[in-house]
GULO-75581 format. One line per 4 residues: for each residue x, y, z of N, C-alpha, C. Coordinates in Angstrom, 1 decimal. Atoms other than C-alpha are relative to their C-alpha. Last residue first. Layout:
N
X Y Z X Y Z X Y Z | ...
//
This chain:
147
-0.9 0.8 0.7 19.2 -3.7 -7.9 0.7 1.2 -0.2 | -1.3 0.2 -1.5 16.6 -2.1 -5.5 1.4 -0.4 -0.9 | -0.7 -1.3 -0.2 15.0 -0.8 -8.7 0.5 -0.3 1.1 | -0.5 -0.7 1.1 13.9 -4.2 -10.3 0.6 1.1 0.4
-1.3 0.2 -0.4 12.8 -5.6 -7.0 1.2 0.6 -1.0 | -0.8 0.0 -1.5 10.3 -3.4 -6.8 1.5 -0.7 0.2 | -0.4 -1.2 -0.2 9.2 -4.0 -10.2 0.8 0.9 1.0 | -0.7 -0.1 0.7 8.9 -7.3 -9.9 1.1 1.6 -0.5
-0.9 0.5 -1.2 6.7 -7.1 -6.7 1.6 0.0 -0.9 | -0.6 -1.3 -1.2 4.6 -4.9 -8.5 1.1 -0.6 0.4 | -0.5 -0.7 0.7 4.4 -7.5 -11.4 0.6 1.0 0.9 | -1.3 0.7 0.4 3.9 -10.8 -9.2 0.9 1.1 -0.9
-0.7 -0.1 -0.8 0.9 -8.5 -7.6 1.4 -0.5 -0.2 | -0.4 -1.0 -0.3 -0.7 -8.1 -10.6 1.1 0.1 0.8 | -1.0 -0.5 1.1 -0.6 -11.2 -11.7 0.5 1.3 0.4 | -1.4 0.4 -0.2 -1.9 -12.4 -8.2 1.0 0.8 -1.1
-1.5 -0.9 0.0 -4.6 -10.1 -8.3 1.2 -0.6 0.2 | 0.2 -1.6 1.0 -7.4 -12.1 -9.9 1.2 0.5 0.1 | 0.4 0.0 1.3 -6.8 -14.9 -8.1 0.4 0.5 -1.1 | -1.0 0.5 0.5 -6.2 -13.8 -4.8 0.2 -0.1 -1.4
0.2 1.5 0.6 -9.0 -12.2 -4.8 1.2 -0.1 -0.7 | -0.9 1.1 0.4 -9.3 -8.8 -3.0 -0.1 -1.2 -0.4 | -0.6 0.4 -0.8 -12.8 -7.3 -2.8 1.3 -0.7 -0.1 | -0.1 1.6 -0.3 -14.2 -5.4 -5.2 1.2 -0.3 0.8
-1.4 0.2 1.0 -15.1 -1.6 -4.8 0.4 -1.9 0.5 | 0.2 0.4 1.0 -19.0 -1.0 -3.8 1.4 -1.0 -0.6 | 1.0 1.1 -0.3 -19.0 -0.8 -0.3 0.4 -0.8 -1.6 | -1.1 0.9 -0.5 -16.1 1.6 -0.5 -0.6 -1.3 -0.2
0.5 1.2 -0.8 -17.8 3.9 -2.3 0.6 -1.0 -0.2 | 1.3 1.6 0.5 -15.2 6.4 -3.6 -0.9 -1.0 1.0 | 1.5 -0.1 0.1 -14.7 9.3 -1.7 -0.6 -0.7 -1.4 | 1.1 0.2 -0.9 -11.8 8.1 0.0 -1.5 0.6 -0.5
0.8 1.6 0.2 -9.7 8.1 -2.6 -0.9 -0.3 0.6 | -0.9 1.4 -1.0 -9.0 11.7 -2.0 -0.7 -1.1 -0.4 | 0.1 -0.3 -1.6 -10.4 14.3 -4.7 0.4 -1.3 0.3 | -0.9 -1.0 -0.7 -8.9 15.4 -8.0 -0.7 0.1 1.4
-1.5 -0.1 0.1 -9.7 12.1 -9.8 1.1 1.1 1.0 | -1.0 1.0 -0.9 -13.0 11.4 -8.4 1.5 0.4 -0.4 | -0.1 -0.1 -1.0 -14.4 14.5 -10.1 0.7 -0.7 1.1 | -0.9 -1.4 -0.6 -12.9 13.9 -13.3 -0.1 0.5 1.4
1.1 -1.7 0.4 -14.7 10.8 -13.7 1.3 0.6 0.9 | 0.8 -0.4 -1.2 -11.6 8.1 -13.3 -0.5 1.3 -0.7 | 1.4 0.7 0.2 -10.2 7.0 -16.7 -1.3 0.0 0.8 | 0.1 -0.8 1.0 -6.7 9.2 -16.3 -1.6 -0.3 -0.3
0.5 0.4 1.7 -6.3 7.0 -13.9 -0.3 1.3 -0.6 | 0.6 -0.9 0.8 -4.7 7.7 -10.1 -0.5 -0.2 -1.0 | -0.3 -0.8 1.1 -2.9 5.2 -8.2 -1.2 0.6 -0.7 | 1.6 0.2 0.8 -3.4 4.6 -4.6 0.4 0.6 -1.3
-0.7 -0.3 1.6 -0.4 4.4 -2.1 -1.2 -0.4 -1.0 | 0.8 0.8 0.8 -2.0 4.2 1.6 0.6 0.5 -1.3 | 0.3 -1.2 1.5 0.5 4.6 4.2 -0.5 -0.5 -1.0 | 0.3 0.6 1.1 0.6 2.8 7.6 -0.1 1.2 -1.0
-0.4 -0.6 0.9 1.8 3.9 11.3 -0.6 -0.9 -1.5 | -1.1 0.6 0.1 -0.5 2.2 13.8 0.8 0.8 -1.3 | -1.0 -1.0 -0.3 -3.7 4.3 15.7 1.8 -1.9 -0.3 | 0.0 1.0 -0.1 -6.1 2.5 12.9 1.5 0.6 1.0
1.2 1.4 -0.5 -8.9 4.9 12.7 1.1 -0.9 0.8 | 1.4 -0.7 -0.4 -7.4 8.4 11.8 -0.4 -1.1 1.2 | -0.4 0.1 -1.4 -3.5 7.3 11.3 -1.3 0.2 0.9 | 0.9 -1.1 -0.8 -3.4 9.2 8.4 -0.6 -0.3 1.6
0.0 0.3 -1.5 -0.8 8.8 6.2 -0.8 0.8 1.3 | 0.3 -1.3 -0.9 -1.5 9.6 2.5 0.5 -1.3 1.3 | -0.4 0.6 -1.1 0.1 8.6 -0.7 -1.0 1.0 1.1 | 0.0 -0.8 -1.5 -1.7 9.5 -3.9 0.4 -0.1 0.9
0.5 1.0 -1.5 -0.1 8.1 -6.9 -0.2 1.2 0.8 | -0.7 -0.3 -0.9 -0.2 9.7 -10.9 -0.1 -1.2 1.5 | -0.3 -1.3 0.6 -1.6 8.9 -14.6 1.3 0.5 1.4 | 0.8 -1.4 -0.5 -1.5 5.3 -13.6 0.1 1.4 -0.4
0.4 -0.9 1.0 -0.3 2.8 -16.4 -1.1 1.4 0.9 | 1.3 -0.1 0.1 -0.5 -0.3 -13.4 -0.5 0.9 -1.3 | 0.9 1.1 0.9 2.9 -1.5 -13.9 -2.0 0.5 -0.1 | -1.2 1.1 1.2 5.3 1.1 -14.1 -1.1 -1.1 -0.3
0.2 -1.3 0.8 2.9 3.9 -11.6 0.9 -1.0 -1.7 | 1.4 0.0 0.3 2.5 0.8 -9.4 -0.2 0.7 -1.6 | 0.3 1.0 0.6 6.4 0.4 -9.1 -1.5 -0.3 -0.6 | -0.7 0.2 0.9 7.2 4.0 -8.4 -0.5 -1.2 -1.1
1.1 -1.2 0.4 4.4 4.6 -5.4 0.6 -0.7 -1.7 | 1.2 0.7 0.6 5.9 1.1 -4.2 -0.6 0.9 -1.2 | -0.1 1.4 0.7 9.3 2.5 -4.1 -1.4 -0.4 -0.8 | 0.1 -0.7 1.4 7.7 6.2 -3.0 0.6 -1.2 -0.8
1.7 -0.8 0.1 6.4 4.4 0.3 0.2 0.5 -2.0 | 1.2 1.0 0.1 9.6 2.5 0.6 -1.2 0.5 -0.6 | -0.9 0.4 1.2 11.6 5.9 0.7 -0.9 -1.4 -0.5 | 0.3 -1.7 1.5 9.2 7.4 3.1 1.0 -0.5 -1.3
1.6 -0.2 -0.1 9.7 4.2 5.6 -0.4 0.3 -1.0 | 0.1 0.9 0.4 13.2 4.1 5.2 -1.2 -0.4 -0.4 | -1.1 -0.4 1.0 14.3 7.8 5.9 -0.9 -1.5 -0.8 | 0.8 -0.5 1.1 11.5 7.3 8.6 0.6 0.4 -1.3
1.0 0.5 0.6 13.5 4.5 10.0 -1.2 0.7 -0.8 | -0.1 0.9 0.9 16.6 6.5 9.6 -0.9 -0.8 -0.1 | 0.2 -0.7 1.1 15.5 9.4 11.4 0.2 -1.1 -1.2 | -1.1 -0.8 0.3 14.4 7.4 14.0 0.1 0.3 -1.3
-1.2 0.4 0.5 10.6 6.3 14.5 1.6 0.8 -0.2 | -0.7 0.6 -0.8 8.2 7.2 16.6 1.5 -0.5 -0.3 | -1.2 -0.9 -0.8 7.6 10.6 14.7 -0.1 -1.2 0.9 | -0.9 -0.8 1.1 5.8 8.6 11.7 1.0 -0.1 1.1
0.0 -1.4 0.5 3.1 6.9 14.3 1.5 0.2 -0.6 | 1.4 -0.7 0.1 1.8 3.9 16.3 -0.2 1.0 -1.1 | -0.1 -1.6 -0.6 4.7 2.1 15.6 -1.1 0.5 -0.3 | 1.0 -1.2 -0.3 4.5 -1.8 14.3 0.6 1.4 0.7
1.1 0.0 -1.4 8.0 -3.6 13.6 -0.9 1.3 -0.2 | -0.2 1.7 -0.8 7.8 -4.2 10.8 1.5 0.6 0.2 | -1.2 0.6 -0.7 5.9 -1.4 9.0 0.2 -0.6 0.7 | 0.1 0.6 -1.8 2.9 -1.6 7.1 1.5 -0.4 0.3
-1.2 0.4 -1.0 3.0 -0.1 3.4 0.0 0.2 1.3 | -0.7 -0.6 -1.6 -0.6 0.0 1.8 1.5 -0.4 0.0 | -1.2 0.9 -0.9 -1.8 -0.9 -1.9 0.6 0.7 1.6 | 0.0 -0.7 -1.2 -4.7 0.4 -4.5 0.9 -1.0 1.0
-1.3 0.5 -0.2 -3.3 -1.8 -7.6 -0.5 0.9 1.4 | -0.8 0.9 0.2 -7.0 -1.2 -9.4 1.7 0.1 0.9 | -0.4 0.3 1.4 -9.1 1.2 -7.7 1.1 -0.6 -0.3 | 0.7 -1.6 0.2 -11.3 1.0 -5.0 0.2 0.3 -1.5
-0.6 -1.1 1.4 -9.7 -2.4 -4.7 -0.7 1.1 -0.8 | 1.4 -0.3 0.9 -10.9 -3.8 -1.5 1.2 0.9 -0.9 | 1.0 0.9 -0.3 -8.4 -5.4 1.0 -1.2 0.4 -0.7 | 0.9 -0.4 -1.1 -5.6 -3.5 -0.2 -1.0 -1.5 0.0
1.1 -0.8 1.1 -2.5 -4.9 -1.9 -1.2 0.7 1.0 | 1.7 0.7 -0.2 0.1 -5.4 0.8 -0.8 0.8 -1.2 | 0.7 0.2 1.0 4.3 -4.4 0.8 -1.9 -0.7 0.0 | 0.5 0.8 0.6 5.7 -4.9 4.2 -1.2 1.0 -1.0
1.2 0.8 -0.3 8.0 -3.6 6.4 -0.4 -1.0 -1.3 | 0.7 -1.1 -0.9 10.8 -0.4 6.2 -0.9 -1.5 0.6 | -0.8 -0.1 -1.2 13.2 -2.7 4.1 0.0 0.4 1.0 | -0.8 -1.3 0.1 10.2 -3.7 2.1 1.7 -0.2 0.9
-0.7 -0.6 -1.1 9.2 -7.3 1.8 0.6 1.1 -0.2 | -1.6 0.3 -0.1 6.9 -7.5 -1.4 0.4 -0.1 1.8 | -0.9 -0.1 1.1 3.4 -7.8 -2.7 1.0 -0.5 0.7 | -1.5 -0.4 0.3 1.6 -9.4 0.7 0.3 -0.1 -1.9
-0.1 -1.2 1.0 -1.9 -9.8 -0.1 1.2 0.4 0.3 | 0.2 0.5 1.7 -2.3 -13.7 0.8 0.2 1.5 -0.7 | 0.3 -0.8 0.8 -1.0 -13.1 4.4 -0.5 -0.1 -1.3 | 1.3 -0.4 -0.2 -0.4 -16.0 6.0 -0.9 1.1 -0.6
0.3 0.5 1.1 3.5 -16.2 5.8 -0.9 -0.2 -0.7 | 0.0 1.8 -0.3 4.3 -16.1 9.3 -0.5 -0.8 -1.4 | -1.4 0.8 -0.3 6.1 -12.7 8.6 -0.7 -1.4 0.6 | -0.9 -0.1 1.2 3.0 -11.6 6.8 1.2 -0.2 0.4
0.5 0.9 1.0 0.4 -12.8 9.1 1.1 0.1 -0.8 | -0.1 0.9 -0.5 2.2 -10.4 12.2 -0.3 -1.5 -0.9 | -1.3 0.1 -0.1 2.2 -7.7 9.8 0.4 -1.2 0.2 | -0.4 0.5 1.4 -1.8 -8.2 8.9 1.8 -0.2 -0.1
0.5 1.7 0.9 -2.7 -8.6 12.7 0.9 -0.1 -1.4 | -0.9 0.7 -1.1 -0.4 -5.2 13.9 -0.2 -1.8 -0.4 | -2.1 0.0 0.3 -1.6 -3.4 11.0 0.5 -1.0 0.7 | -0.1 1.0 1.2 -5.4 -4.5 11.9 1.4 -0.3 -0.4
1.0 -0.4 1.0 -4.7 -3.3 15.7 -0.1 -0.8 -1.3 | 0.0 0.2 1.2 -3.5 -4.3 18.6 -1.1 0.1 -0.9 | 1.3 0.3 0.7 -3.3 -2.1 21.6 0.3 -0.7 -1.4
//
């Protein structure tokens, strides 16, 4: 079954992608496609898996390590208070993890519940643009701690 993961992967090793941050070692780095809140970001693995436990212990070694890379680099350039990671696998049956940073600036209610209960409708849409800076910083960051 192909899914969005499987589209956006497949865009990002043809180079197509305009929200690719980085190349991981697990996959691929992506901002979101709506910014809920500022630097909100996925890691999509390459190659697709439906799920965590398809992988060997070393690709989830690589995966989960990735995952806290990004979490790392957001938390450096964005001034988040914390990151939320979740994997959930609800909608889009491909493995992906959503890395979302936290603000200190969020009403208090939003802060201590899941990202998901922002309106979605509302949150602006990627733009290149806009987020390139950002994204040249994450990506900076990232490579900054592989070193």
């Amino acid at each position: 079954m192909e899914t969005l993961v499987h589209r956006r992967v497949e865009e990002a090793r043809n180079g197509t992608n305009p929200t690719v941050i980085a190349r991981m070692d697990s996959g691929w780095a992506i901002l979101g496609d709506k910014q809920v809140v500022r630097g909100y970001s996925l890691l999509l693995p390459d190659p697709v898996v439906s799920g965590l436990n398809e992988l060997d212990a070393d690709g989830r070694t690589r995966f989960l390590l990735d995952m806290a890379l990004l979490g790392d680099a957001l938390l450096e350039v964005t001034g988040a208070e914390h990151i939320n990671y979740e994997i959930l696998g609800n909608w889009e049956p491909a493995l992906h993890a959503h890395v979302a940073p936290r603000y200190a600036g969020e009403p208090r209610e939003r802060r201590r519940a899941p990202i998901w209960f922002y309106d979605w409708d509302e949150a602006p849409l990627f733009n290149a643009e806009r987020d390139r800076r950002l994204m040249e910083e994450i990506a900076r960051a990232i490579e900054s701690r592989r070193a």
